[in-house]
VOBA-1610 file (N, C-alpha, C; in pm, whole numbers, padded with zeros to 5 digits, always signed):
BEGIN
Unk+08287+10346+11835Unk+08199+10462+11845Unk+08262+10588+11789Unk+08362+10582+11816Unk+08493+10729+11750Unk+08471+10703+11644Unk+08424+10826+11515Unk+08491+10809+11418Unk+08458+10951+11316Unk+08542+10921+11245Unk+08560+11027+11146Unk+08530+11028+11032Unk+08463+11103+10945Unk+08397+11163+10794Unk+08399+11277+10737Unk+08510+11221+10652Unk+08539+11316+10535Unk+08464+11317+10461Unk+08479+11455+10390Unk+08327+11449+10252Unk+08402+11608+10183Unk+08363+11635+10088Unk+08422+11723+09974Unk+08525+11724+09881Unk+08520+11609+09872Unk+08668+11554+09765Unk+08591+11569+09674Unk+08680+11503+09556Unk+08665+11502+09405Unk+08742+11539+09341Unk+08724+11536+09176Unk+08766+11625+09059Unk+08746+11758+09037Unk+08889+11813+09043Unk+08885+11933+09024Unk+09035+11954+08890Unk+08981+12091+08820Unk+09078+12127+08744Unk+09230+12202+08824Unk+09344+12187+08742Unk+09420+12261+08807Unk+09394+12427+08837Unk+09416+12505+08962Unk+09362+12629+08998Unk+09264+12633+09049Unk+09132+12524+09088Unk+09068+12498+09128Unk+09041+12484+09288Unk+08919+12506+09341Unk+08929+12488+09509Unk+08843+12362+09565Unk+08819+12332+09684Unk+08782+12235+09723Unk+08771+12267+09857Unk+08669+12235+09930Unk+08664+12240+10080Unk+08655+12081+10166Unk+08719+12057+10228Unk+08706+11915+10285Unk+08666+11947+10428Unk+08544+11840+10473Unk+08523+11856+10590Unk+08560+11762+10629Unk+08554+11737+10757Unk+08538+11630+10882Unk+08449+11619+11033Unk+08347+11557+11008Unk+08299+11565+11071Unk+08335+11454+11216Unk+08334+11459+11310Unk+08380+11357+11427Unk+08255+11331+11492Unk+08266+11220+11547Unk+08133+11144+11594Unk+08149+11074+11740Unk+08094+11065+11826Unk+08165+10960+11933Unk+08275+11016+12019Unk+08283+11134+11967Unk+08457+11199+12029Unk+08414+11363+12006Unk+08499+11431+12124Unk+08439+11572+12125Unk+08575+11640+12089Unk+08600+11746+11975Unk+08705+11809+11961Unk+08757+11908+12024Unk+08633+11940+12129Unk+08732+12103+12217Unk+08849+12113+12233Unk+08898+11987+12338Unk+09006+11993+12400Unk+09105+11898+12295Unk+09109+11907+12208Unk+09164+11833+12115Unk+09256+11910+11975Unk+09418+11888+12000Unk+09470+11946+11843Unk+09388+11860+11735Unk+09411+11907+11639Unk+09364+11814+11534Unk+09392+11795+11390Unk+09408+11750+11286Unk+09486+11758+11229Unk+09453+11715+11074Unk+09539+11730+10930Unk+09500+11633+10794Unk+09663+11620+10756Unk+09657+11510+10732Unk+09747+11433+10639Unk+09693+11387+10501Unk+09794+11380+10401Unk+09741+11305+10272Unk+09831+11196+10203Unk+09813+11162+10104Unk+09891+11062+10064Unk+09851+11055+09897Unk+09946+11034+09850Unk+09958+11034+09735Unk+09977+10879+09652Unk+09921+10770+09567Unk+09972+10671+09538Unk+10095+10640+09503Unk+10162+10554+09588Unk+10326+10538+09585Unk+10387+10614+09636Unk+10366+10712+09745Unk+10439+10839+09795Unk+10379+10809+09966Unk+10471+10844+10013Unk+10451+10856+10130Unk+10366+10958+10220Unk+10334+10894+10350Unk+10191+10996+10352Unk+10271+11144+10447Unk+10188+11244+10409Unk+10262+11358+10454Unk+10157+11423+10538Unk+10205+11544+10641Unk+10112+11566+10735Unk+10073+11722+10635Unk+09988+11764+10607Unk+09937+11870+10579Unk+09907+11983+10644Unk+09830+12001+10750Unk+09792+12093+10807Unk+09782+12032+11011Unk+09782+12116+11051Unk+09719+12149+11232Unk+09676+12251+11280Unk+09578+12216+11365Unk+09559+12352+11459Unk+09531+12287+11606Unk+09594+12374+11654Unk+09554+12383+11834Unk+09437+12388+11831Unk+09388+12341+11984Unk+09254+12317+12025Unk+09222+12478+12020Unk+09311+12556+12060Unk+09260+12753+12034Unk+09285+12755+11922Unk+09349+12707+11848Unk+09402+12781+11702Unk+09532+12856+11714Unk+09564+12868+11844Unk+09647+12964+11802Unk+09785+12885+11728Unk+09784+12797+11732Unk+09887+12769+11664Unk+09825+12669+11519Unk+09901+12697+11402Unk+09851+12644+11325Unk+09993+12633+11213Unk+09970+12499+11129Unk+10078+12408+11101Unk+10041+12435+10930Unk+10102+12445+10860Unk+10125+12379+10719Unk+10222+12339+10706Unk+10211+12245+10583Unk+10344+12199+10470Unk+10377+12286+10363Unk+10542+12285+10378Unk+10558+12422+10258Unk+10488+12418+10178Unk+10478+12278+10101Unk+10430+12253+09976Unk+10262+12317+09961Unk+10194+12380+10047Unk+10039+12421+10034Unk+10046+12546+10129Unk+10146+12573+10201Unk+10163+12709+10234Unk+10074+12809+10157Unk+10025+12952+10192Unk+09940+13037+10105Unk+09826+12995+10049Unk+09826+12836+10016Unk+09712+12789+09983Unk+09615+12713+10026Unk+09589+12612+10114Unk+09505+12563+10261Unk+09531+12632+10349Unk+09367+12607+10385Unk+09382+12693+10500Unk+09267+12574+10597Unk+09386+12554+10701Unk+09283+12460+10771Unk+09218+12539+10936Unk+09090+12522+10966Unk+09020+12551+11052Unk+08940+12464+11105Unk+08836+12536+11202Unk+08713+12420+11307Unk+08661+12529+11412Unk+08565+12397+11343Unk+08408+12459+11438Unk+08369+12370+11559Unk+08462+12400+11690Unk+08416+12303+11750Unk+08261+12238+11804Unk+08136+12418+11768Unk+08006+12364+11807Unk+07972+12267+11700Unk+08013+12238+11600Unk+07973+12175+11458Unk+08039+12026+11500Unk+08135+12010+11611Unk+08251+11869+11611Unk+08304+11913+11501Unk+08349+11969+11418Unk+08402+11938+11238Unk+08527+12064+11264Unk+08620+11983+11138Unk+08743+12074+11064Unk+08748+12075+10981Unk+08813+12165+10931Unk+08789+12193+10766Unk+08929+12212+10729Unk+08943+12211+10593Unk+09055+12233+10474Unk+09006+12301+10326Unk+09017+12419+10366Unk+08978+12472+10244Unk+09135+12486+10149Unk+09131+12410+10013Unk+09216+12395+09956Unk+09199+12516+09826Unk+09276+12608+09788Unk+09268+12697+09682Unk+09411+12671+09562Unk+09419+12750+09442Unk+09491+12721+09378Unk+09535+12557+09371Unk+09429+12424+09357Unk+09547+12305+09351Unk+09603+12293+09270Unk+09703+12192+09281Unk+09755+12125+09145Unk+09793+12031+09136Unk+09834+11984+09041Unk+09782+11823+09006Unk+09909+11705+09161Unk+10015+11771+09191Unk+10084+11706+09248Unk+09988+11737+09429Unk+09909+11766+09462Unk+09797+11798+09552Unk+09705+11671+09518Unk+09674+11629+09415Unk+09620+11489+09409Unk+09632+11371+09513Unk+09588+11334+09599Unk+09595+11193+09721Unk+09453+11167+09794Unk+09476+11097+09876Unk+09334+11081+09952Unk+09472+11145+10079Unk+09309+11224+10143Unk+09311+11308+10246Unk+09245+11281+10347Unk+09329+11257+10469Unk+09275+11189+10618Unk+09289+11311+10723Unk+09143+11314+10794Unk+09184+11400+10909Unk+09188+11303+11003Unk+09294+11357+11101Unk+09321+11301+11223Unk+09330+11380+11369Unk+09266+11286+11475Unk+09309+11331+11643Unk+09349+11262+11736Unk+09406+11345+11759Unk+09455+11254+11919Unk+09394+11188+11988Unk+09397+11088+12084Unk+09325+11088+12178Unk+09365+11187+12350Unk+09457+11193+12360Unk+09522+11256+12433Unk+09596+11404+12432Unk+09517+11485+12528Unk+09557+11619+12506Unk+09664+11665+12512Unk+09752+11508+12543Unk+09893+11566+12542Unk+09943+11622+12440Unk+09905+11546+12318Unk+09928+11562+12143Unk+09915+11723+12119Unk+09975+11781+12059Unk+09957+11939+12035Unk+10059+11944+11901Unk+09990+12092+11832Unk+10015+12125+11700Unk+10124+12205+11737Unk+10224+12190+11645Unk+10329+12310+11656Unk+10331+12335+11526Unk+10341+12474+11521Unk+10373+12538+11356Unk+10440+12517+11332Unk+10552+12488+11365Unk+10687+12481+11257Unk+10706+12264+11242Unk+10635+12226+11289Unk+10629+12108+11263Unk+10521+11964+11287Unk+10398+12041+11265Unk+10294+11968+11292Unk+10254+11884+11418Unk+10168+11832+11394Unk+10123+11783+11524Unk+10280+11667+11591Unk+10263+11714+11758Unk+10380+11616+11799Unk+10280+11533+11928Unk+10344+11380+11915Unk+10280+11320+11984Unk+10171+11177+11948Unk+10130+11107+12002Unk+10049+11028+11924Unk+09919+11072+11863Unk+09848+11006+11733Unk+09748+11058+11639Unk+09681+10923+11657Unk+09570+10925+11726Unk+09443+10817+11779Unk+09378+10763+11621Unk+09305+10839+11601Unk+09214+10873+11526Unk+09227+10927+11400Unk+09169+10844+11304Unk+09196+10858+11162Unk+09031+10859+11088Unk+08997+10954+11013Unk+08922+10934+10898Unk+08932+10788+10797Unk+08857+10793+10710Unk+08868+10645+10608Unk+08916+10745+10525Unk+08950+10831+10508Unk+09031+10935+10390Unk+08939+10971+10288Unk+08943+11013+10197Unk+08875+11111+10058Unk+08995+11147+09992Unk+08944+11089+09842Unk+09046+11142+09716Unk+08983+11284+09679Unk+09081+11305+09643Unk+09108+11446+09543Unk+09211+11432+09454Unk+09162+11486+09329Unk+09208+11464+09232Unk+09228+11558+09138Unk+09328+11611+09074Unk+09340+11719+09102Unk+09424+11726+08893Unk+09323+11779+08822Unk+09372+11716+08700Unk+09274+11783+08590Unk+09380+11836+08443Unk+09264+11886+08350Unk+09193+11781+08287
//
């Protein structure tokens, strides 16, 4: 019944933006950190972004620092990743993920800690002139 949908991927040029949603289904995000990871072919998957169930704490990877900016609407269930400036090494399929357990929480200086329940089927982006 849990599950997750991504949608706003694609081809984009380098400098280009992209908004990725996630919508959650079956599962309520209030009380929930939540989170995107991506992965790159042949590269290992990396955690991208978090936010606390308030927001107040919120996570990037150096590597997209200044440039995602991840948020949520919990009346919507959905989170977002608005991606600006990409570039081509930003290219992977992109999974949002949640906990099941409110123990799980975002820390800024090192992303979500704790177990990650819940996974999207991911969305490419591609990121290329």
């Amino acid at each position: 019944q849990v599950q997750f949908v991504e949608s706003g991927g694609g081809l984009v040029q380098p400098g280009g933006s992209l908004r990725l949603s996630c919508v959650a289904s079956g599962f309520t995000l209030d009380y929930y950190a939540v989170g995107w990871f991506r992965q790159a072919p042949g590269k290992e998957r990396e955690a991208v972004s978090c936010l606390s169930m308030s927001s107040r704490n919120i996570y990037y990877a150096d590597s997209v620092k200044g440039r995602f900016t991840a948020s949520r609407d919990n009346a919507k269930n959905t989170m977002y990743l608005q991606m600006e400036d990409l570039r081509p090494e930003d290219t992977a399929v992109y999974y949002c993920v949640a906990p099941q357990t409110a123990l799980t929480y975002c820390s800024g200086a090192r992303g979500l800690v704790g177990d990650i329940d819940y996974w999207g089927k991911g969305i490419l982006v591609t990121v290329s002139s």
